[in-house]
C-alpha positions in Angstrom: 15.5 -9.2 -1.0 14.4 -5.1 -1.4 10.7 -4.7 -3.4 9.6 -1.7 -5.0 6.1 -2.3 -5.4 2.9 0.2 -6.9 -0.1 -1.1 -5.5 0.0 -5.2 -6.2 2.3 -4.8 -8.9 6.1 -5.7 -8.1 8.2 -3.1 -10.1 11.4 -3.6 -9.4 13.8 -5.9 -7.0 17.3 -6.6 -5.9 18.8 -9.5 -4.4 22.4 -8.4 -3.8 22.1 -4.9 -2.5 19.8 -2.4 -2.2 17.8 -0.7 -5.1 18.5 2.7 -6.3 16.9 4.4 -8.9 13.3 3.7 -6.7 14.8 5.9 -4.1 14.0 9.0 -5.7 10.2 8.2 -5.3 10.6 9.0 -2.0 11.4 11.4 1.0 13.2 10.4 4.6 10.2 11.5 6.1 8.4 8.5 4.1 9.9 6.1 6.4 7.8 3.6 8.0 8.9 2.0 11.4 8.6 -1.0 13.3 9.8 -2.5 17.1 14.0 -3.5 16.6 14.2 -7.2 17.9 14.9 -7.1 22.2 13.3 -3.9 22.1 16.0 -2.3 21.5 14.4 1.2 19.5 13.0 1.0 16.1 14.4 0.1 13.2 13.1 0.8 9.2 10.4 -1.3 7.8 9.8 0.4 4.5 9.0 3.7 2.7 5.3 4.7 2.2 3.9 7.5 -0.5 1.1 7.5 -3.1 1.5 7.6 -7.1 0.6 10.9 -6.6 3.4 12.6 -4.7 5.9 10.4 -6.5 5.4 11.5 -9.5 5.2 15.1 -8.9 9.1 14.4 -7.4 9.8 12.8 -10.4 8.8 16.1 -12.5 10.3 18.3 -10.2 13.3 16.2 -10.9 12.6 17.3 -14.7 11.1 13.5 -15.7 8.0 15.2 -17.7 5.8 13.7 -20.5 8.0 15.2 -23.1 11.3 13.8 -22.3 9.4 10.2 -22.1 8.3 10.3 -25.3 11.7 11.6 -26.5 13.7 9.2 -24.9 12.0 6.2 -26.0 11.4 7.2 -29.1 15.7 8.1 -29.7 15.6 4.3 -28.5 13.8 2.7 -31.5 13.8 0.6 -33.5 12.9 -1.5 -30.4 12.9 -4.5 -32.1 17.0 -5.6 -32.5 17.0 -4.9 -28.7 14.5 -7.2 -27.7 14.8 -10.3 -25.4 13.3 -12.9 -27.5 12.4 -13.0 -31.3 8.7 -13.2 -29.8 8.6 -10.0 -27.7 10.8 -8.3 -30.9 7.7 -9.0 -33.2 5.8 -6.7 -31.0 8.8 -4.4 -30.4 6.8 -1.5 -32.3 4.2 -1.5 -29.2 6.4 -0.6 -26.8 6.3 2.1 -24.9 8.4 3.5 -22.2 6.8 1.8 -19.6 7.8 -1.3 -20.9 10.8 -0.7 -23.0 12.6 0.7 -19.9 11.6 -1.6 -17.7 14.5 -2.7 -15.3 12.5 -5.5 -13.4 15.6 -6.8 -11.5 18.8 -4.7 -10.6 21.5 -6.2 -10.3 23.7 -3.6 -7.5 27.5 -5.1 -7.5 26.8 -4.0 -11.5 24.4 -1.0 -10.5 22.4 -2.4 -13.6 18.8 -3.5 -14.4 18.6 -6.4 -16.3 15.5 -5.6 -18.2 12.7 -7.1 -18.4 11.4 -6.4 -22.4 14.6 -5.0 -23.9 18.2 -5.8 -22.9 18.6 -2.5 -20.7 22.0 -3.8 -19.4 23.4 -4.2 -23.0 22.0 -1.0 -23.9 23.2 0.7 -21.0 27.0 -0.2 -21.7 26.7 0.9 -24.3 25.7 4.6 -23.4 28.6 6.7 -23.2 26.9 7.6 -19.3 28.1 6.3 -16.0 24.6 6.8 -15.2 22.5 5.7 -17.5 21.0 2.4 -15.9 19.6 4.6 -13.0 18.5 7.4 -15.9 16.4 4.6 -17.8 15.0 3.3 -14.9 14.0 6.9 -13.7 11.8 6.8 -16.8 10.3 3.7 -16.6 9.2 4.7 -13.0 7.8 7.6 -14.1 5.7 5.8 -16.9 4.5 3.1 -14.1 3.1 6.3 -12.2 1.7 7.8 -15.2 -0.5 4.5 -15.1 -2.0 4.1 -11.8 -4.6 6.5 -9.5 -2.8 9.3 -7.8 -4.1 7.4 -4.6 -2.3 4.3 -5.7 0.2 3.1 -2.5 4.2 2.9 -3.7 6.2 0.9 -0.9 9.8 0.4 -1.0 10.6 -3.0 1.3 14.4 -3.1 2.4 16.2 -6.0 3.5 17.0 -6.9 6.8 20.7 -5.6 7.4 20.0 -1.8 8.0 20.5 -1.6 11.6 18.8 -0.2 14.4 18.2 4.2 14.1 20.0 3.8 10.7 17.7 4.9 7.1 18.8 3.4 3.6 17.2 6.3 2.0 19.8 8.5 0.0 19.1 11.5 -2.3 19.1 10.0 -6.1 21.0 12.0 -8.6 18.3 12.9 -11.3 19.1 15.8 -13.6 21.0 13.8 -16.0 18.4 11.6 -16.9 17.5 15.2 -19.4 20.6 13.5 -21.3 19.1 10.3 -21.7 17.5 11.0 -25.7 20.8 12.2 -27.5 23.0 9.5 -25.4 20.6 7.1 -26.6 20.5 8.1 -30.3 23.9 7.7 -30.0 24.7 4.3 -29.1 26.1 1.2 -30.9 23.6 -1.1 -31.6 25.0 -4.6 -33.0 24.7 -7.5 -30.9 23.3 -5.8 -27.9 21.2 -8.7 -27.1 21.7 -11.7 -24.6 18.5 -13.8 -25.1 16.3 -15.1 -22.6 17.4 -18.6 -21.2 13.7 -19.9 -21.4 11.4 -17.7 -23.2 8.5 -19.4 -22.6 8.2 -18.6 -18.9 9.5 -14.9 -19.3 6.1 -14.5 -21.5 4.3 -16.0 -19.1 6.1 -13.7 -16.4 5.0 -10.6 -18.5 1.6 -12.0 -19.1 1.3 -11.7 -15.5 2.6 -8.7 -15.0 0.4 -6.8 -17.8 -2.6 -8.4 -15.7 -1.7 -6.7 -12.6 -1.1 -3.7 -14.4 -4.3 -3.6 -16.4 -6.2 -4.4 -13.1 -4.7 -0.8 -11.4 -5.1 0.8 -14.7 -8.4 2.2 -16.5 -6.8 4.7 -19.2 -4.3 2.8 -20.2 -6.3 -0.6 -19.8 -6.8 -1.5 -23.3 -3.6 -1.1 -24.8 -2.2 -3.8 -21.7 -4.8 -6.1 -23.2 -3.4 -6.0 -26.4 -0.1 -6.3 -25.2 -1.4 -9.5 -23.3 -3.2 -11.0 -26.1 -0.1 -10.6 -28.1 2.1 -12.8 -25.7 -0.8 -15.1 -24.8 0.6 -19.4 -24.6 -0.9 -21.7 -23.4 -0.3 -22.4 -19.7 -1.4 -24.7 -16.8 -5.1 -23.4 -15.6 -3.8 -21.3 -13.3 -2.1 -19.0 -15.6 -4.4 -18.6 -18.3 -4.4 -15.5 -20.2 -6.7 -14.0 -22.7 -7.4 -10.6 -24.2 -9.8 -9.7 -21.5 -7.2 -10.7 -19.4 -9.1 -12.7 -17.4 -9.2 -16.3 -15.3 -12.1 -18.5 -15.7 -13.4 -19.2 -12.5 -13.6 -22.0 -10.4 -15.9 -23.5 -7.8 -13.2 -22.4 -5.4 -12.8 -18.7 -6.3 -16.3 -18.1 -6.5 -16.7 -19.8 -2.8 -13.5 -17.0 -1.7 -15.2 -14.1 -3.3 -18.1 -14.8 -1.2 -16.5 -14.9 1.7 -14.2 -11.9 0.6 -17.5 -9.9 0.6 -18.2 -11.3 3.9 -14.5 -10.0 5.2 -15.8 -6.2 3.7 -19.0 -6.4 4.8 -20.8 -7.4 7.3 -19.8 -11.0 7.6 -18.2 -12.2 11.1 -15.0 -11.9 10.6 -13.7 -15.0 12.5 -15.9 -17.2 10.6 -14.1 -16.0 7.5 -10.9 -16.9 8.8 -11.5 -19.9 10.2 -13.4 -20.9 6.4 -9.7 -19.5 4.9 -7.8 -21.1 7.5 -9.5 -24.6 6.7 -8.8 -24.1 2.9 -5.0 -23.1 3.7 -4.9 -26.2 6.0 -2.2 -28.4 3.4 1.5 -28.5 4.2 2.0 -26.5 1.5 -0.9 -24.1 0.6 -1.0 -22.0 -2.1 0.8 -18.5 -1.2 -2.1 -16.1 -1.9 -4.5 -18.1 0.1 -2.2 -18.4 3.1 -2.1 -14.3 2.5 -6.0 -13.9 2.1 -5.6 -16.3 5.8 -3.6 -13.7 7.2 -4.9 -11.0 6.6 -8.6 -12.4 8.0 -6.7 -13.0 11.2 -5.3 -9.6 11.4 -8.7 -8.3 10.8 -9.3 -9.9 13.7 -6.9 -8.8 15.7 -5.5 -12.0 15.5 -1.6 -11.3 14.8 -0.6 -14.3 16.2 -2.2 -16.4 13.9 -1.6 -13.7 11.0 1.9 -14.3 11.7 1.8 -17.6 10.9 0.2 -17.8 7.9 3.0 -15.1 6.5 5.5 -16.9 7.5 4.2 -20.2 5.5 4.2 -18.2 2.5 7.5 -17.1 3.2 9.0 -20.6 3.2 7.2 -21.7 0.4 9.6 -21.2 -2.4 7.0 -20.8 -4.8 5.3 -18.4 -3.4 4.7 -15.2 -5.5 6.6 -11.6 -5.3 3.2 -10.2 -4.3 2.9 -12.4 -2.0 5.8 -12.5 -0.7 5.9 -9.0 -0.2 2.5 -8.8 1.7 4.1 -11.6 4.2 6.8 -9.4 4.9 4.9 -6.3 5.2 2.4 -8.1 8.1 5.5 -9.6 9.9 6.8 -5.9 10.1 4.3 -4.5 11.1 3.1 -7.0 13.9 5.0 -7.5 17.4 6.7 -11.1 17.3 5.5 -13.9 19.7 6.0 -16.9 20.8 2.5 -17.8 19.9 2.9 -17.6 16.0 4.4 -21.3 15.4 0.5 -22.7 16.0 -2.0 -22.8 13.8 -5.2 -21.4 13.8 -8.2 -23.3 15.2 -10.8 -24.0 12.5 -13.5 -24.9 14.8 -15.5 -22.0 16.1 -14.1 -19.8 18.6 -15.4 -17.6 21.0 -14.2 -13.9 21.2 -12.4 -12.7 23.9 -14.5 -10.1 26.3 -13.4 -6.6 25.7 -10.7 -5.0 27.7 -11.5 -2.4 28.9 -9.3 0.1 31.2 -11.6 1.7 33.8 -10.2 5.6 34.2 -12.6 7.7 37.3 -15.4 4.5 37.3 -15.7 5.5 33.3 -16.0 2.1 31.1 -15.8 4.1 28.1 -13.7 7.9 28.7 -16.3 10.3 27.1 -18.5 7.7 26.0 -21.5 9.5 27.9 -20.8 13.0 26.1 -23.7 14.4 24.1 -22.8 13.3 20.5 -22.1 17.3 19.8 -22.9 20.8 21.8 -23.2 23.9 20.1 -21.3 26.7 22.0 -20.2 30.2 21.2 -16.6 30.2 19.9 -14.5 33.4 18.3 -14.3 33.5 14.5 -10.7 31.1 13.3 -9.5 31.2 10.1 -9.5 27.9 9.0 -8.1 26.7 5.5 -9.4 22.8 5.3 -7.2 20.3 3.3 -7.9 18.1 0.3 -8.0 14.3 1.2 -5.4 13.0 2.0 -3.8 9.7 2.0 -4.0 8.6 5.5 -0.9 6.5 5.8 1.1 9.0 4.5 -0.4 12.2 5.2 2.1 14.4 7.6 1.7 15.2 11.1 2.0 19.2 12.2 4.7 21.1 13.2 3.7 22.1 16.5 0.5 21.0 17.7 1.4 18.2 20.4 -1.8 16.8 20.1 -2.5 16.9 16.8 0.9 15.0 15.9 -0.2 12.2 18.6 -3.4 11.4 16.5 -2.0 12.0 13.6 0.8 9.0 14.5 -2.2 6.9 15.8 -4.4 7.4 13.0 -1.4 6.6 10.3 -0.8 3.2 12.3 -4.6 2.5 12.2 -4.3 3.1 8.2 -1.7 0.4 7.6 -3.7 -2.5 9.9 -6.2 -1.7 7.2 -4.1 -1.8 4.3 -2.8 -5.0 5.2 -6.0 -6.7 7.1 -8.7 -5.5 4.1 -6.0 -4.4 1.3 -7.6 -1.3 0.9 -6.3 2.9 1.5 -7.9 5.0 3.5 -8.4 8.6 2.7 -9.3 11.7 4.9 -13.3 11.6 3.7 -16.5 8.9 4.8 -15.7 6.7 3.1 -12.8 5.9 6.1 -15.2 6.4 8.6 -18.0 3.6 7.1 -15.0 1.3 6.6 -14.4 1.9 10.4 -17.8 2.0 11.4 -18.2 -1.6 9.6 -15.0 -3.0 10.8 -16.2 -2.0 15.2 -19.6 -3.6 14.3 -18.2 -7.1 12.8 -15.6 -6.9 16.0 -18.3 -6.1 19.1 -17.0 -7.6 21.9 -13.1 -8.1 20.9 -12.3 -4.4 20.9 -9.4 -3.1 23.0 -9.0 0.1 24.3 -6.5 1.1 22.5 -8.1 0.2 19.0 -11.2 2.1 19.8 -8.2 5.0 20.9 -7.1 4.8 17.2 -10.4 4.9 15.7 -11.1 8.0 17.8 -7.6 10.2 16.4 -8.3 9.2 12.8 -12.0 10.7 12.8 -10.5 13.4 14.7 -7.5 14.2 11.7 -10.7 13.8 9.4 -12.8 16.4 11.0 -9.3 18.6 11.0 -8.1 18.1 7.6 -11.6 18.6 5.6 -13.6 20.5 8.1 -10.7 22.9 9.9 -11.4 21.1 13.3 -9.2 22.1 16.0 -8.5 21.0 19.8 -9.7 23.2 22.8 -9.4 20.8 25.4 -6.6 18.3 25.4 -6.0 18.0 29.5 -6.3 14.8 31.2 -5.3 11.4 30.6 -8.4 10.2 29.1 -8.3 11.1 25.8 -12.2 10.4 25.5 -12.8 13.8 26.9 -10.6 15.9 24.7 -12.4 18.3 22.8 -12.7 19.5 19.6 -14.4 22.7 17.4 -15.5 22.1 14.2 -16.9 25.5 12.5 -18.6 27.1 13.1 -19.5 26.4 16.7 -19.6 22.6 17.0 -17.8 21.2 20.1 -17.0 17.4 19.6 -15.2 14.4 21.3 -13.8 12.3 18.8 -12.7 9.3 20.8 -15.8 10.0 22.8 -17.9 9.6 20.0 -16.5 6.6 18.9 -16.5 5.0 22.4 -20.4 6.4 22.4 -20.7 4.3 18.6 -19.1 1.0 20.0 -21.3 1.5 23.4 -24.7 2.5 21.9 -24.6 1.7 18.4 -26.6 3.5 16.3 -28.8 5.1 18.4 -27.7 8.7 18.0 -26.5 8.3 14.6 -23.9 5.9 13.0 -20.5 8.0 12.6 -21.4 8.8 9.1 -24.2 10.6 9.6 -22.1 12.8 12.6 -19.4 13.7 9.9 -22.1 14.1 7.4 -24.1 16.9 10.2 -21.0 19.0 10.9 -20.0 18.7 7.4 -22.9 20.1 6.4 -23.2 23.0 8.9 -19.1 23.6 8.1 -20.1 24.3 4.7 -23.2 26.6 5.2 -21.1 28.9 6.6 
């Protein structure tokens, strides 16, 4: 099964064939990667951007504001299109978002079914071959209207593209400009193939408008209504009201507690072994197996974090969301033979920390000064904006800069998928990493402290116009950095020198915060 999902929100999948219309969100350089089975090279995982940039290809692509409204305004009257005589009484509150939703594509018929509206009557009867692909151009575009420009967009394919081979393929886009006066001029009698069971597909879209309200703040209000318009009544566990909210339980407010204890300073294995007791029936529910899962991978744990994904992704009721996160931490972890045991519940001890001794060092460049100002010739430097740092690109030609910038990006996605959250180039990334080597002192490996190290050092480079002057030796602990004006740092050093020392000459905070602030006095 392929996923197109923005942020938690499943947009649009296909069972029978890959999607199509979604591909235009994205570039080939967008790829993500993962280990072919045997070893045998790498094969493609998914496609990672942000709302941000795939929106702006969409308007590129001439998908503006205008030819939204346009388009689903040559489409109304809404309400004689409609999949139910319930969702037609609130036809007239439709907007493209919704009334061009595609929800599942069906790609022997290269057409969505539509999820409000019946798209794949509607798109017979456009006189366009391409029409389907046109309407679900739009709705995409709506969906990014929605969200924060930071908000991630994956793209999950299925599991027959083979070894060195991409499913990407450049979406033909221009004639979605057609879209309003093909639209004005279609055939509208009996267009409509009713839902089989209407009650579930409100319940479906109840769901869906929660999700969306939750990654939305403009646009929050009108969801609610929408909500509140299709509330039923429903087992507790999908209760909707017009706040859009679920009333808590003695169990959820246990899991938020120790979901604060997972993002902050909680030990870690003492929240996965509490989630891993819950998750403990033959058949737990899908989003605490994932919330298990991901404790464990916090923990560096992917053993266990394996296991708990693959419950959830033989539990046939499992959600898409869920379902997609399980898939997303099997990609992105290295398979073992470990993974078909549970977890233990009972305390367990950490393992010591690995450490590779290089020249009698413990930790390379751990006993460098935390900075040394030395005289340097004037650089031009032109700083970036933050960036995403999953998806932010690697240099042309600087060897060493594409090495941490590779390094960094796979530090990003553990995060993504341990804590669910996106790091940016900015402190905030480096308290979340700062936190994280604190609750995991004593069960860090060399090469995690390694990745720590190159995403502070893309940081300092992409806000601050740090570049390397020293990149010889093995150990990149001692590679060197100049951050302007005349700053010279070790990165990895300095976070080997954090993990050793601790706070003593400053958490890593406070050293961005110095340079930043002598960067910007100049």
């Amino acid at each position: 099964m392929r996923f197109l999902a923005v942020g938690e929100w499943i947009v649009a999948r296909a069972e029978d064939g890959p999607l199509e219309a979604e591909y235009a969100l994205f570039e080939t350089s967008d790829v993500i990667l993962s280990a072919a089975a045997r070893g045998f090279g790498t094969r493609e995982q998914s496609y990672l951007t942000t709302a941000k940039i795939a929106r702006a290809r969409l308007r590129e692509a001439g998908i503006d504001d205008a030819l939204l409204r346009e388009s689903v305004d040559a489409l109304r009257p809404l309400e004689p299109l409609a999949r139910s005589p319930a969702l037609a009484a609130i036809a007239s509150d439709l907007e493209a978002a919704e009334a061009f939703q595609g929800g599942v594509f069906r790609a022997n018929a290269r057409a969505y079914d539509g999820a409000w509206i019946d798209l794949a009557a509607v798109a017979r009867a456009c006189d366009m071959d391409e029409a389907a692909v046109a309407m679900q151009l739009l709705h995409l575009a709506a969906v990014l209207d929605e969200v924060p420009p930071a908000t991630p967009v994956r793209l999950l394919g299925g599991d027959d593209v083979k070894p060195g081979e991409r499913s990407w393929r450049r979406v033909r886009s221009e004639f979605a400009r057609e879209l309003p006066s093909v639209l004005r001029a279609i055939d509208r009698p009996e267009l409509v193939a009713a839902a089989a069971d209407e009650h579930a597909m409100r319940a479906a879209l109840a769901i869906e408008l929660r999700t969306r309200a939750a990654l939305s703040d403009v646009y929050r209000p009108r969801l609610h209504a929408l909500a509140s318009a299709l509330a039923v009544e429903q087992a507790a566990d999908v209760v909707v009201d017009s706040d859009l909210e679920v009333e808590p339980s003695t169990l959820i407010d246990e899991l938020r507690s120790h979901g604060d204890m997972l993002r902050g300073d909680g030990g870690l294995t003492d929240v996965a072994q509490f989630l891993t007791a819950l998750a403990r029936a033959s058949d737990p529910a899908a989003d605490l197996a994932i919330l298990a899962a991901r404790a464990w991978l916090a923990c560096g744990e992917t053993a266990y974090a394996r296991y708990f994904a693959r419950r959830v992704l033989e539990n046939d009721g499992a959600s898409e969301s869920a379902y997609v996160a399980a898939e997303e931490i099997l990609g992105a972890t290295s398979p073992t033979d470990q993974s078909m045991n549970p977890p233990p519940v009972r305390s367990m001890r950490p393992p010591p920390v690995t450490i590779i001794a290089v020249g009698g060092a413990a930790h390379p460049g751990a006993s460098l000064p935390p900075t040394e100002r030395i005289e340097v010739p004037p650089r031009s430097t032109r700083p970036a904006s933050v960036e995403i740092v999953e998806t932010m690109p690697a240099p042309a030609a600087d060897t060493a800069r594409i090495r941490m910038t590779e390094l960094a990006r796979a530090l990003a996605r553990d995060y993504r998928l341990a804590y669910g959250v996106t790091l940016q180039t900015d402190a905030t990334a480096i308290e979340a990493m700062q936190r994280h080597l604190v609750r995991r002192a004593g069960s860090v490996k060399e090469d995690e402290l390694a990745r720590h190290g190159a995403l502070l050092s893309e940081i300092l480079a992409r806000t601050l116009g740090a570049y390397w002057i020293d990149t010889s030796g093995a150990e990149v602990g001692r590679w060197s950095m100049i951050v302007p004006p005349s700053s010279r740092v070790w990165p990895v050093g300095r976070v080997h020198r954090f993990f050793q020392r601790g706070s003593a000459d400053g958490d890593l905070v406070d050293f961005y915060r110095e340079l930043e602030g002598a960067a910007r006095a100049t």
